[in-house]
PAKE-902491 format. One record per residue: residue in three letters; x, z, y of N, C-alpha, C in turn. Coordinates in pm, 1 decimal, padded with zeros to 6 digits. Layout:
REM PAKE-902491
(ALA (X Z Y) (X Z Y) (X Z Y))
...
This chain:
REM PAKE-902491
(UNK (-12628.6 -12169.1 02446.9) (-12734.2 -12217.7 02536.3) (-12801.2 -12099.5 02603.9))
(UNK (-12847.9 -12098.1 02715.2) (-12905.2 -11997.4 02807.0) (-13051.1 -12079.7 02805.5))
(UNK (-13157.7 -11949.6 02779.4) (-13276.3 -11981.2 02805.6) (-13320.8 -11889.2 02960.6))
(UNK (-13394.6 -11977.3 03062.0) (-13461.7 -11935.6 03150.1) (-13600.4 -11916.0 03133.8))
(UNK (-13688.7 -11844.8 03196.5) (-13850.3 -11838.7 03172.3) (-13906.6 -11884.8 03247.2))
(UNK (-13863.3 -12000.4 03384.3) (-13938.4 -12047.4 03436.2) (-13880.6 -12091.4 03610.0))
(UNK (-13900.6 -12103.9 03664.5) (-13878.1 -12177.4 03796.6) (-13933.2 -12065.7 03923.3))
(UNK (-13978.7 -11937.7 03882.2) (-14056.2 -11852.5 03974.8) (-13937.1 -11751.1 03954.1))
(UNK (-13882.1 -11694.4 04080.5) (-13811.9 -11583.0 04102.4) (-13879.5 -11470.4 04036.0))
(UNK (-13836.3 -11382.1 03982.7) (-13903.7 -11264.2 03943.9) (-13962.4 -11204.2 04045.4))
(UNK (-13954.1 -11154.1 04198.9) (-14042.0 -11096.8 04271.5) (-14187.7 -11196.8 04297.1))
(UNK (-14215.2 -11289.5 04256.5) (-14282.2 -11356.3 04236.4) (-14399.4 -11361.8 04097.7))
(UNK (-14297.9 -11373.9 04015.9) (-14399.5 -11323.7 03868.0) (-14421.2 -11154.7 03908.4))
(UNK (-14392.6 -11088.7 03978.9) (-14410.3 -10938.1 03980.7) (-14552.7 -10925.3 04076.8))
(UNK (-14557.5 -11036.0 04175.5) (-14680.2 -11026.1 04261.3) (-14786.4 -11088.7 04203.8))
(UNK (-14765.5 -11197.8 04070.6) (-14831.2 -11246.4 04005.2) (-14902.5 -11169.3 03904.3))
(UNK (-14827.5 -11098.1 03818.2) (-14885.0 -11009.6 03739.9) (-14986.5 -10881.8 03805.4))
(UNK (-14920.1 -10836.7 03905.3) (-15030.8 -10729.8 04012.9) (-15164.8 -10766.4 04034.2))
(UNK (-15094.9 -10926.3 04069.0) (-15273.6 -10974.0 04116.2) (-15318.9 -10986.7 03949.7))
(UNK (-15312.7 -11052.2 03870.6) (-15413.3 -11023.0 03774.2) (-15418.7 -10941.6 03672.6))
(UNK (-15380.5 -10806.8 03720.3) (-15411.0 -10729.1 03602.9) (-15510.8 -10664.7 03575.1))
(UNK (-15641.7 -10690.8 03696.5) (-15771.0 -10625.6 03628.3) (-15837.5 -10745.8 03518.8))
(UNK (-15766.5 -10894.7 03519.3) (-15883.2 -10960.5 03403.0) (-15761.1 -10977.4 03303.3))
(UNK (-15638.0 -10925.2 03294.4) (-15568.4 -10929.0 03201.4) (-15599.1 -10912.2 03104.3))
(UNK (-15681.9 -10805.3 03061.1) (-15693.3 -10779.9 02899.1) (-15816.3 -10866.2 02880.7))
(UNK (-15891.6 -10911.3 02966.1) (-16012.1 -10984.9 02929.2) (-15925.2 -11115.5 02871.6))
(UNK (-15817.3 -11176.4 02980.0) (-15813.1 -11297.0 02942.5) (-15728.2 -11291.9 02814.7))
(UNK (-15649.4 -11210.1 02794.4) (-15586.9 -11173.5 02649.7) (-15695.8 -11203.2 02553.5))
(UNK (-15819.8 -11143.9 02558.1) (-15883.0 -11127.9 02415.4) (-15952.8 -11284.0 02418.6))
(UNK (-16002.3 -11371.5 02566.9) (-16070.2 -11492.2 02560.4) (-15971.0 -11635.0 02524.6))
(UNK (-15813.5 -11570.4 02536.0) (-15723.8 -11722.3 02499.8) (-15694.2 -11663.2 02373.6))
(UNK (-15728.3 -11548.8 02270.3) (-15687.0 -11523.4 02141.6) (-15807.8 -11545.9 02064.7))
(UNK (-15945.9 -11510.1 02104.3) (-16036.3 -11523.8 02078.2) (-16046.0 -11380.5 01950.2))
(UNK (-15971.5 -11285.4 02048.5) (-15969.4 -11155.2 02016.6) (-15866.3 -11111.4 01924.3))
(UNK (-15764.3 -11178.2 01866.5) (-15654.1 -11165.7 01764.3) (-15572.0 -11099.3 01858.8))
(UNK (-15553.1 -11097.3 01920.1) (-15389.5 -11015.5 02029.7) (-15435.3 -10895.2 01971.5))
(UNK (-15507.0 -10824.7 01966.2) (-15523.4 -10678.3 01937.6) (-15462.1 -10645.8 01711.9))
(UNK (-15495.1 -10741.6 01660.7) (-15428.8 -10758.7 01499.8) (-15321.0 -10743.9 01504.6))
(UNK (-15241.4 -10861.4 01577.8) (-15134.4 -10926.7 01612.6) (-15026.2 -10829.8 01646.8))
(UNK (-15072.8 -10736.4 01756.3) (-15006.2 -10642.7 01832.3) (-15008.2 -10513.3 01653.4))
(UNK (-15102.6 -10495.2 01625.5) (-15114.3 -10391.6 01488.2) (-14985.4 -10443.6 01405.3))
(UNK (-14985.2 -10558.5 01370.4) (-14882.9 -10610.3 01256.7) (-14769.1 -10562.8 01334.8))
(UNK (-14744.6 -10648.3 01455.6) (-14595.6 -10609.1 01508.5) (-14522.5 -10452.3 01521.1))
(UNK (-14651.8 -10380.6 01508.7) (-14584.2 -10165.5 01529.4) (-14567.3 -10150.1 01445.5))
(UNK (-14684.9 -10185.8 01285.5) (-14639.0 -10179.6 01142.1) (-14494.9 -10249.6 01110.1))
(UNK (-14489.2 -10377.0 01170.2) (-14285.9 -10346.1 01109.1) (-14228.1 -10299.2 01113.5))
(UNK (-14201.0 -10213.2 01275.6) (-14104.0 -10185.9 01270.3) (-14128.9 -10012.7 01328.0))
(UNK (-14234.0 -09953.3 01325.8) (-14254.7 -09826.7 01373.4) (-14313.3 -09683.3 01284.7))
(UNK (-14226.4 -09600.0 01295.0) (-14254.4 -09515.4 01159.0) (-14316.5 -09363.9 01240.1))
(UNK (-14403.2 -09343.6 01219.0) (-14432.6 -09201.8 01273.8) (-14332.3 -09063.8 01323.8))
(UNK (-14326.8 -09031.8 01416.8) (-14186.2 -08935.3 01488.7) (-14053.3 -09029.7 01534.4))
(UNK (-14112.8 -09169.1 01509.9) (-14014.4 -09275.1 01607.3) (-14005.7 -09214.1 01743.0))
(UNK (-13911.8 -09206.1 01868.8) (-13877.5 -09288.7 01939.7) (-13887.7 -09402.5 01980.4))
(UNK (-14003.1 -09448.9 02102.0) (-14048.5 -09605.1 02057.1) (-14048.5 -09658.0 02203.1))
(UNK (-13980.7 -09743.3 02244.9) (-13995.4 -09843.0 02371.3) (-14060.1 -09983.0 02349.9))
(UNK (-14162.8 -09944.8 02464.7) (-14219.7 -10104.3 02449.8) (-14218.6 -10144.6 02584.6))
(UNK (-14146.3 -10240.8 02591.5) (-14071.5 -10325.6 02707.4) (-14141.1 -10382.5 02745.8))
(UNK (-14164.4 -10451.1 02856.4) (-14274.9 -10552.4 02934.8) (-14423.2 -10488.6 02869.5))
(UNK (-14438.7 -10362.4 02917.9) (-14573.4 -10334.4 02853.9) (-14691.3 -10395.2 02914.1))
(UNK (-14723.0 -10400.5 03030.7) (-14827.3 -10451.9 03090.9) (-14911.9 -10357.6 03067.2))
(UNK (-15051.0 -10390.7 03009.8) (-15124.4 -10288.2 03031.1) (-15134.7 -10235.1 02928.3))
(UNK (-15052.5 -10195.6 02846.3) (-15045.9 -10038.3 02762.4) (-15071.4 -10106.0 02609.3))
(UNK (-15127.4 -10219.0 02559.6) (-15225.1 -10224.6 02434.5) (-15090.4 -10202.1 02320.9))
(UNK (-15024.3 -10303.6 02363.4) (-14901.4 -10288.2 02230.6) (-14844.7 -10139.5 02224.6))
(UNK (-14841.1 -10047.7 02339.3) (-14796.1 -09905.6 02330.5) (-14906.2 -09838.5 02264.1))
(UNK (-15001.5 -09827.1 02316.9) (-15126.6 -09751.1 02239.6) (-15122.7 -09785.5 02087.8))
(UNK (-15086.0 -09916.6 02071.8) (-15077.9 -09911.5 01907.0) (-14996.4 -09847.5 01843.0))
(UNK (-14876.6 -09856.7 01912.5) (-14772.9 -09793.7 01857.5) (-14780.7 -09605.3 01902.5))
(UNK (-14859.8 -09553.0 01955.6) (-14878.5 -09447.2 01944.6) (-14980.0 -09397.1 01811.0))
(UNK (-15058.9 -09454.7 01813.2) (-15144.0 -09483.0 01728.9) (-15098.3 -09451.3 01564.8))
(UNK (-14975.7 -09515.6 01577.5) (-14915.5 -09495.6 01465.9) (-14824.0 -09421.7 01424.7))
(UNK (-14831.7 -09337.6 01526.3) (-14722.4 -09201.4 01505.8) (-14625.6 -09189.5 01646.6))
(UNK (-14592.2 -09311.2 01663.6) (-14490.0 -09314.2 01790.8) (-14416.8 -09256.0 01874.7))
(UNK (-14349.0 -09179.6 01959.5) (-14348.1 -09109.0 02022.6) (-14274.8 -09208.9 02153.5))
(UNK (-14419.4 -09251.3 02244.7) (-14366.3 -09370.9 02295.9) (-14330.7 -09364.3 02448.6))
(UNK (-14257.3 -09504.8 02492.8) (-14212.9 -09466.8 02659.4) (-14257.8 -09641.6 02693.4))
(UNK (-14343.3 -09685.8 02762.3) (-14370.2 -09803.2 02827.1) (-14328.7 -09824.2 02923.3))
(UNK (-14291.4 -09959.1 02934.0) (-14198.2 -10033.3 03075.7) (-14216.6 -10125.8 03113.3))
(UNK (-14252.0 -10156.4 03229.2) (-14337.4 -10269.9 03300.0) (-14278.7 -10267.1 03472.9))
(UNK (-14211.1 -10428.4 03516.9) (-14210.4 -10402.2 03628.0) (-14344.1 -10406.0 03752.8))
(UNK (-14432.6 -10410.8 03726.7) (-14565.0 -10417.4 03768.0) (-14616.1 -10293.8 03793.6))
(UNK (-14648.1 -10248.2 03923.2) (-14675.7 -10077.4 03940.5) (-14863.1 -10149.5 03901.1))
(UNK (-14937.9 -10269.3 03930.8) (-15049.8 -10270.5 03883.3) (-15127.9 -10296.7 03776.4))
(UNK (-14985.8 -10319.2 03649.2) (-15040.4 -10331.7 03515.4) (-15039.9 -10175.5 03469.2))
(UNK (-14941.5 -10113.5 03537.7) (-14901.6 -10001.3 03502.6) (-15032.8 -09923.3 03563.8))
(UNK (-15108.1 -09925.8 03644.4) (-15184.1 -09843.7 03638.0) (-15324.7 -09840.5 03576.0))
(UNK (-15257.5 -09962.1 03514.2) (-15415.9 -10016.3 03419.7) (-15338.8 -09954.8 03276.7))
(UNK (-15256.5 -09928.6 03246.3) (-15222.5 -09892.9 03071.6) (-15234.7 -09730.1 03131.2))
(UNK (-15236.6 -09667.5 03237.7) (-15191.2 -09526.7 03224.9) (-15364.0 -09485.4 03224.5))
(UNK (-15472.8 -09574.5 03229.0) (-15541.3 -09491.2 03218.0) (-15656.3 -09518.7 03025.5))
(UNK (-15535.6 -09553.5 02980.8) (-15557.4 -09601.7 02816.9) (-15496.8 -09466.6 02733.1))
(UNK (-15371.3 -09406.7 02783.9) (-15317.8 -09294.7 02763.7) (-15272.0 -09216.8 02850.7))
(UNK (-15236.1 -09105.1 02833.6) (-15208.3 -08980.4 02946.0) (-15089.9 -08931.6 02834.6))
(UNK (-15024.3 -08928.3 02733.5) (-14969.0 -08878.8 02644.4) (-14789.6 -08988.6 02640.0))
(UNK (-14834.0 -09119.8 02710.2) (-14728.2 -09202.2 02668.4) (-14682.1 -09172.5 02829.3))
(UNK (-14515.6 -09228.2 02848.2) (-14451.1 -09229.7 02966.8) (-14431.2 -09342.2 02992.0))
(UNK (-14517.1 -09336.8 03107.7) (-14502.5 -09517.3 03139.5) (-14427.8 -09511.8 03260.3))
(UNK (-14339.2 -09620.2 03230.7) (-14182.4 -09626.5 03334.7) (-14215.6 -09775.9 03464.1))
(UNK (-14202.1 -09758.0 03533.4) (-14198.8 -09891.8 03635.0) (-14071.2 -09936.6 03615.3))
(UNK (-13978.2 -10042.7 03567.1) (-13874.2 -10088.1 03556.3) (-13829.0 -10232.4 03546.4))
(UNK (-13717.9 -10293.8 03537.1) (-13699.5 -10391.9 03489.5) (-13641.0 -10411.0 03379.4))
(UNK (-13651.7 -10471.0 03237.2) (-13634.9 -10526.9 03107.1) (-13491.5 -10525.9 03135.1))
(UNK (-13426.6 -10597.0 03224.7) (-13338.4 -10629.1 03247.5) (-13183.2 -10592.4 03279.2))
(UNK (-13223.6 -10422.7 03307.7) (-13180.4 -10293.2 03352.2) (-13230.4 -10193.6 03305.2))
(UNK (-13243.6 -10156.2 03184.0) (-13346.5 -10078.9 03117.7) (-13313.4 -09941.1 03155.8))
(UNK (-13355.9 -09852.1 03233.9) (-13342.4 -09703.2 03277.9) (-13286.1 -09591.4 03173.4))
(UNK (-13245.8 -09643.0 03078.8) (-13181.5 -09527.6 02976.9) (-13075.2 -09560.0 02917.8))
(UNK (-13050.6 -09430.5 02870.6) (-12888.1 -09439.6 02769.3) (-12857.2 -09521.7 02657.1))
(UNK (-12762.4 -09558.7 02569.0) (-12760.2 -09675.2 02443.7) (-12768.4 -09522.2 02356.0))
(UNK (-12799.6 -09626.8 02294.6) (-12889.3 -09538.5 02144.4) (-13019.6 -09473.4 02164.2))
(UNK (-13072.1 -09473.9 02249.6) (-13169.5 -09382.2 02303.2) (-13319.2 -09381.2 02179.3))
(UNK (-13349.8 -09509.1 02165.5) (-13459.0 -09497.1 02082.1) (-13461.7 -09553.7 01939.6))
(UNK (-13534.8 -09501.9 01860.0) (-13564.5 -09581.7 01742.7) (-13611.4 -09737.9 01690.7))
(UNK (-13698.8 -09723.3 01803.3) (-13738.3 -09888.7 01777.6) (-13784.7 -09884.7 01937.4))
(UNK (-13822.7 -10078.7 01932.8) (-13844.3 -10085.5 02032.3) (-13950.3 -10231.7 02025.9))
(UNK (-14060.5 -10233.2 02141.3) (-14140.9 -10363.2 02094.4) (-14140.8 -10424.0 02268.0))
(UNK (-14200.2 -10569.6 02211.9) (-14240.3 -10610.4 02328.0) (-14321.1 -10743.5 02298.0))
(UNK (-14454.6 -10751.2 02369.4) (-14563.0 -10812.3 02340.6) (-14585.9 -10896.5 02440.4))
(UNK (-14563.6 -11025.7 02416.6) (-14582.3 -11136.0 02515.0) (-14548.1 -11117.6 02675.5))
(UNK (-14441.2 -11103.5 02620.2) (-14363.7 -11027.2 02756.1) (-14201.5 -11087.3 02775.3))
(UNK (-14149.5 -11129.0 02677.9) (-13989.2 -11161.1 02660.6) (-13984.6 -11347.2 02767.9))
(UNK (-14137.8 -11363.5 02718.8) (-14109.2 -11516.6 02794.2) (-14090.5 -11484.4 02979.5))
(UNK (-14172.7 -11364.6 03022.7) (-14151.8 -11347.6 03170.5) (-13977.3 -11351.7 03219.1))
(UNK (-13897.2 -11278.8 03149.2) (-13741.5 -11263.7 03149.0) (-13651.8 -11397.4 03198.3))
(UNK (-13613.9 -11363.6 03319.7) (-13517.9 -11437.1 03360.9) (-13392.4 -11476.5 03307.0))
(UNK (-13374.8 -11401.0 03215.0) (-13281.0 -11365.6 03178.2) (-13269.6 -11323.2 02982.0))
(UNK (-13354.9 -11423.3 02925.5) (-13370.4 -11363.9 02776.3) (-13300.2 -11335.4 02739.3))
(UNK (-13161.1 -11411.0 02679.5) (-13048.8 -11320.8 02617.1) (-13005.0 -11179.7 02691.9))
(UNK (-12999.7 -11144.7 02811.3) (-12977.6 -11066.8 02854.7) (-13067.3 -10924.5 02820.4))
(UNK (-13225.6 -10980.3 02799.7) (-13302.3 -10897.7 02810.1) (-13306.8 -10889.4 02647.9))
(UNK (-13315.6 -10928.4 02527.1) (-13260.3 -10891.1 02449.4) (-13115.6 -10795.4 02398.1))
(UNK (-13047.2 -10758.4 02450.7) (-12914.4 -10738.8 02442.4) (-12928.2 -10584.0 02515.1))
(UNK (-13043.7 -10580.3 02602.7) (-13062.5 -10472.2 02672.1) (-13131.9 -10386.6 02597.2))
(UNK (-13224.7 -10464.2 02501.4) (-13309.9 -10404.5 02390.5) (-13174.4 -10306.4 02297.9))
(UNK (-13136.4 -10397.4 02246.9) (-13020.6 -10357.3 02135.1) (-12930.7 -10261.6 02194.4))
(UNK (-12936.9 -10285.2 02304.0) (-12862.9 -10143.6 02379.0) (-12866.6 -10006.8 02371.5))
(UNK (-13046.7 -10012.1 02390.2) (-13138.0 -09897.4 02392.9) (-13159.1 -09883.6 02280.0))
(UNK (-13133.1 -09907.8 02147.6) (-13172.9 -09911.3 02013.6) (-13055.9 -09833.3 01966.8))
(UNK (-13089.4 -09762.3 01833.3) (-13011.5 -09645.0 01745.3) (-12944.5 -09780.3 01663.7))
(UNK (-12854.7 -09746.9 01643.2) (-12775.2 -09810.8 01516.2) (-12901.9 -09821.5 01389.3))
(UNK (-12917.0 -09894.8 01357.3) (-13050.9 -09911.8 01251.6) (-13190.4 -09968.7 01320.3))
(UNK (-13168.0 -09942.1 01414.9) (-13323.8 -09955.2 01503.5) (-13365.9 -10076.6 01497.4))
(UNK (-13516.1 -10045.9 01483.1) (-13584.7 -10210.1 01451.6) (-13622.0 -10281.8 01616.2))
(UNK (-13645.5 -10359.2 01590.0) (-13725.6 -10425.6 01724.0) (-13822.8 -10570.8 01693.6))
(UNK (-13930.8 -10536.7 01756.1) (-14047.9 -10641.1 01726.7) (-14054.2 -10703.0 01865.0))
(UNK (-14094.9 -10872.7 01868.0) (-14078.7 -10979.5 01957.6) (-14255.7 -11051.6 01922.6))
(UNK (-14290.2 -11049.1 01998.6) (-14456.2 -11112.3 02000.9) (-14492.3 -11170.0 02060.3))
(UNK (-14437.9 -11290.7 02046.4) (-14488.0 -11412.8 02165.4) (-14509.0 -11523.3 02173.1))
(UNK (-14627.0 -11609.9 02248.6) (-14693.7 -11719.2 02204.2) (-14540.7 -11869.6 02216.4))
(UNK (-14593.5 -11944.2 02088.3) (-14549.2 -12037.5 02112.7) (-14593.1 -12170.9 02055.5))
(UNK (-14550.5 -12282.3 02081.5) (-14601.6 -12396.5 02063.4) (-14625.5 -12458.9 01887.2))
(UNK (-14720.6 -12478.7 01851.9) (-14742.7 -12481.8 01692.7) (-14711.7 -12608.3 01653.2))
(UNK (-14678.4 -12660.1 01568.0) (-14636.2 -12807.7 01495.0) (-14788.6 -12858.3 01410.1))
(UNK (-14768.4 -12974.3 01392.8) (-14850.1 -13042.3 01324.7) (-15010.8 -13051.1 01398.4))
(UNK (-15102.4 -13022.8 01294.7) (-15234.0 -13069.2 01334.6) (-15271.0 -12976.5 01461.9))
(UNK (-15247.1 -12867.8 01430.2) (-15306.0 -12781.8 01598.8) (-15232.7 -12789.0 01698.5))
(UNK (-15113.7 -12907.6 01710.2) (-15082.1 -12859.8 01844.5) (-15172.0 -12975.9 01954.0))
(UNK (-15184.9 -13088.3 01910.9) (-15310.2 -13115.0 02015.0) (-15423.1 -13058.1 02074.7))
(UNK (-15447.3 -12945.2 01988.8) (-15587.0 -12866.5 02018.3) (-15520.5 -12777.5 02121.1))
(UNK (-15400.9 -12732.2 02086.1) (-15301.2 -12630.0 02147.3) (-15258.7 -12664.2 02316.1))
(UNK (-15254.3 -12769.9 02271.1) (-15224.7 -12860.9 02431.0) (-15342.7 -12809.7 02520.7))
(UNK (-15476.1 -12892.1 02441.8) (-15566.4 -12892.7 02520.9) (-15634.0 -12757.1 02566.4))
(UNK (-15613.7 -12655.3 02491.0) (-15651.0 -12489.1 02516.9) (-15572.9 -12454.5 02634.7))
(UNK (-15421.8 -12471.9 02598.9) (-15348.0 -12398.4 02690.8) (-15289.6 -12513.9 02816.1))
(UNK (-15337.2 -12635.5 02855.0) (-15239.0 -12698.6 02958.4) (-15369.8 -12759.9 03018.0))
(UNK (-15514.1 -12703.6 03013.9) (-15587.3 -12761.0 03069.8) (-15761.1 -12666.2 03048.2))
(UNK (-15767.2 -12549.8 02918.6) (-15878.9 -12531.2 02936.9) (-15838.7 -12378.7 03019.4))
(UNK (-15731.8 -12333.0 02962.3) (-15658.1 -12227.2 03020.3) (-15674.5 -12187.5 03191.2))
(UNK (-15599.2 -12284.6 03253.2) (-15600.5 -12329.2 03400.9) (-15706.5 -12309.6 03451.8))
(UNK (-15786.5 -12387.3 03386.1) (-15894.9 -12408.4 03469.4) (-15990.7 -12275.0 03451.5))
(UNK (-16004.7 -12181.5 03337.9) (-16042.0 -12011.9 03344.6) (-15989.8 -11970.3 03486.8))
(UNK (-15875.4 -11977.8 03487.8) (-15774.9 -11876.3 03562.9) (-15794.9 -11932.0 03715.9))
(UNK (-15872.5 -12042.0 03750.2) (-15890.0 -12087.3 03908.4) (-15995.0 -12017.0 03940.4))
(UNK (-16096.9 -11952.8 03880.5) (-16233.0 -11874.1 03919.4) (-16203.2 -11693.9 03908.3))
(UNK (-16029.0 -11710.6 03853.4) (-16036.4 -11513.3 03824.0) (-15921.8 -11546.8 03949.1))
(UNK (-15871.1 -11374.0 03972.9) (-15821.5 -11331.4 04076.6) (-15696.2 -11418.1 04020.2))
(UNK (-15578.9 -11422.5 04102.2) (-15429.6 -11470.6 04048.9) (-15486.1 -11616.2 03960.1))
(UNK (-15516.1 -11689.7 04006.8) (-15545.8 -11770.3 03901.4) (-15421.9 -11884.4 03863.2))
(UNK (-15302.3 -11864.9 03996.3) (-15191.9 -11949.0 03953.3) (-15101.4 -11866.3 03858.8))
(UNK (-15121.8 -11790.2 03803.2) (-15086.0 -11737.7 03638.8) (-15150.1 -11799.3 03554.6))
(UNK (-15286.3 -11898.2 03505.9) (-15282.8 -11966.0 03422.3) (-15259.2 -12087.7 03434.6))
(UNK (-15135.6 -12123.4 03563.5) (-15109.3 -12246.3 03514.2) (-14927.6 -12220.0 03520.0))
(UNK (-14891.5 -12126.7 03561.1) (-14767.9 -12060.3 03519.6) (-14713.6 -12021.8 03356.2))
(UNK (-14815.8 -11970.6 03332.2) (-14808.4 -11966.0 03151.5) (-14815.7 -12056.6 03059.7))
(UNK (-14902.8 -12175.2 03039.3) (-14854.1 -12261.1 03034.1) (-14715.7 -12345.9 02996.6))
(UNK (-14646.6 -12335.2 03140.1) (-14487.2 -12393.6 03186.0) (-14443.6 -12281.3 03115.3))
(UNK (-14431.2 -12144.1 03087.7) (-14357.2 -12087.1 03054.1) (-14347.8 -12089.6 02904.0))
(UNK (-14445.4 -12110.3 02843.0) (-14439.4 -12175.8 02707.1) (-14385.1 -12264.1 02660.5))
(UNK (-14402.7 -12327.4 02718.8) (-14315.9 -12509.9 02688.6) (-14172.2 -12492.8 02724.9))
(UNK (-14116.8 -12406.7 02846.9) (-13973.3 -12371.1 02833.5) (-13950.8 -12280.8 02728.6))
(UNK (-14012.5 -12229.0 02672.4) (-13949.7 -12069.4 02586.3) (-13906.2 -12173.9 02460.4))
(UNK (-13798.3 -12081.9 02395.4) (-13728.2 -12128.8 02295.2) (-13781.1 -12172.7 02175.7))
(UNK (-13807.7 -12233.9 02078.0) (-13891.6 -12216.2 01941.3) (-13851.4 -12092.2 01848.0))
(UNK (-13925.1 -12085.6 01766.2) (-13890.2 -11944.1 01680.2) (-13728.5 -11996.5 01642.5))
(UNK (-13669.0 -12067.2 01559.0) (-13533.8 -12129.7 01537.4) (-13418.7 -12052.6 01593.8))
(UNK (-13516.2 -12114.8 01786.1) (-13383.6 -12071.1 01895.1) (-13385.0 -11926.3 01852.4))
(UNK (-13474.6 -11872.7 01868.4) (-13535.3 -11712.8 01905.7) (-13464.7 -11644.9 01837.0))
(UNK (-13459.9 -11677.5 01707.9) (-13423.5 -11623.3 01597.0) (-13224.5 -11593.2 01635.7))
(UNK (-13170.3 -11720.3 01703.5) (-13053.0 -11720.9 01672.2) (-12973.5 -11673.0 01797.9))
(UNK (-13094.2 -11635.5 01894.5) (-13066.9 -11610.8 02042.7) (-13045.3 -11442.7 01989.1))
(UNK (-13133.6 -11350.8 01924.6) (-13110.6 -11228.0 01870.6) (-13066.3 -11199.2 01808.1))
(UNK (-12991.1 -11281.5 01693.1) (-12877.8 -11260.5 01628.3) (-12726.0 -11249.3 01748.3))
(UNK (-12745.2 -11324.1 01859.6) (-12616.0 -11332.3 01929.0) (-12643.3 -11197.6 02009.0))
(UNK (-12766.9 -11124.7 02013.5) (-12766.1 -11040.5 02098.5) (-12774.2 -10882.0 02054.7))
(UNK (-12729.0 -10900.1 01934.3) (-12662.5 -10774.2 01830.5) (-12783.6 -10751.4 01766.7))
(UNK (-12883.1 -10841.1 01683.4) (-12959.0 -10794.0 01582.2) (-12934.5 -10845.7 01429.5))
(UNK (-12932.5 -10794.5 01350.0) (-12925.1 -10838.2 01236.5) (-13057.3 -10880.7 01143.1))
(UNK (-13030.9 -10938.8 01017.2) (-13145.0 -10939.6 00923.8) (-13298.4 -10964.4 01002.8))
(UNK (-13249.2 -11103.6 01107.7) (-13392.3 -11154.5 01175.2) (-13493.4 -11231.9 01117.3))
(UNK (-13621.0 -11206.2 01137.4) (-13730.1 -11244.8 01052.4) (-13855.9 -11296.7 01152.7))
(UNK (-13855.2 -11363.3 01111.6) (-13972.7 -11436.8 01227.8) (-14117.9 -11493.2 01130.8))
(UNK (-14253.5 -11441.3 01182.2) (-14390.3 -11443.9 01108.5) (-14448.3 -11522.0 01181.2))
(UNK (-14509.9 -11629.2 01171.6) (-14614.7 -11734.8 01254.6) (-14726.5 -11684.2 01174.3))
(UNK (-14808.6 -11666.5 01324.5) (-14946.7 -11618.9 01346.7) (-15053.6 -11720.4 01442.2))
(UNK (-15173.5 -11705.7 01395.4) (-15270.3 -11776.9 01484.8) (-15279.9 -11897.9 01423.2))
(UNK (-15192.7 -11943.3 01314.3) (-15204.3 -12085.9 01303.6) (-15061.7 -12186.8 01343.1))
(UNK (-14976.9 -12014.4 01356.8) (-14847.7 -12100.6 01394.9) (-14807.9 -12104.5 01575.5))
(UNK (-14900.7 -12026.4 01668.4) (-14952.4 -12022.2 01775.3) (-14896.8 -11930.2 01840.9))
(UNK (-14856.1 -11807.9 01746.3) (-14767.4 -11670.1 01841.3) (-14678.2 -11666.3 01673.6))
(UNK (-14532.2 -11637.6 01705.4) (-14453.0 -11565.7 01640.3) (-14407.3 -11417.9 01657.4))
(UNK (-14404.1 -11351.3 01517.1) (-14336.5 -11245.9 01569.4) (-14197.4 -11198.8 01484.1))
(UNK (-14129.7 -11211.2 01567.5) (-13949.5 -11147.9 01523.8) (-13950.5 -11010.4 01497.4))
(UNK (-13829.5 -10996.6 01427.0) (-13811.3 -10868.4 01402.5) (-13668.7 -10861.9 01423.3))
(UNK (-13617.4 -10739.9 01415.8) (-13467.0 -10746.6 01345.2) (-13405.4 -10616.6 01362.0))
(UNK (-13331.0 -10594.6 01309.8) (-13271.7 -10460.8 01333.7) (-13109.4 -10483.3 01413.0))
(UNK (-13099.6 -10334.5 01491.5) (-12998.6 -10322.1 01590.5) (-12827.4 -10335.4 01478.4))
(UNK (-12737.4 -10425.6 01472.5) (-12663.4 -10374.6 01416.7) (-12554.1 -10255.7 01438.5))
């Protein structure tokens, strides 16, 4: 099965993300109610060891890299967005932040130790692909962490509905770009469940995959190593 992320051409999510990347991190911390910043901590602690080699893919504005510098890292961020990108470069001056696409990743195979990416895999036109590109760029052993919201079972997903397919939206009509919160949304409800996720990165050369529900079951995060 092929997963898509959505019905918007990528030069499209690319003009989307530009326009809102000055309330990006605001609206990060007001639809987590400040957990994205934990969340992002757990995901560098799996898989990132101090004097790593560390790519974090779809960085946006820097937070999941800064953590992972944070923790020893020796990191390179990648974002096709030259205006998220100039919102993470002024978080660090020490990390190399790349303008690129996930999809075409600008370096050699084997290149890094690990590699992350933080609510970012659902933008991908192309997920298996953009997985596979990960594992590319990954050392034989190399870990890789996956952090991204998805739809919860049981008692919270009505609440879940109503946060994200209606209180969400309606934030995002009074900030700049505001048809990104009703884009995200749709892109949730297409993205795979942890299940798929899990078995979509096994096909895309990871081994020993592990998937953690967070928030209440609300964001998962994968792991797995490059085989």
């Amino acid at each position: 099965m092929t997963y898509e992320s959505g019905t918007l051409e990528p030069a499209l999510v690319r003009g989307m993300f530009d326009r809102i990347a000055p309330v990006y991190d605001l609206m990060n911390r007001v639809m987590t109610a400040g957990l994205d910043q934990r969340w992002r901590r757990l995901a560098v602690g799996e898989v990132v060891w101090p004097g790593d080699r560390v790519l974090d893919a779809c960085c946006g504005t820097g937070d999941l890299a800064v953590a992972a510098e944070r923790r020893g890292g020796r990191l390179v961020g990648l974002d096709f967005s030259p205006r998220m990108l100039e919102r993470a470069r002024r978080k660090s001056g020490t990390i190399e932040w790349v303008q690129g696409d996930a999809l075409a990743l600008p370096f050699p195979e084997a290149d890094f130790d690990s590699a992350t990416v933080g609510f970012g895999v659902r933008n991908l036109e192309d997920l298996e692909g953009g997985l596979r590109e990960l594992a590319r760029v990954l050392k034989p052993g190399g870990k890789v962490a996956v952090l991204e919201i998805t739809c919860p079972r049981g008692i919270l997903r009505p609440f879940f509905r109503l946060w994200f397919d209606v209180l969400v939206p309606f934030a995002g009509r009074v900030l700049p770009g505001g048809e990104a919160y009703t884009y995200l949304p749709a892109s949730v409800r297409r993205f795979p469940g942890p299940e798929d996720l899990s078995a979509l990165m096994g096909r895309a050369g990871f081994e020993t995959v592990r998937c953690r529900l967070l928030g209440g079951g609300t964001v998962a995060l994968h792991t797995g190593v490059k085989s």
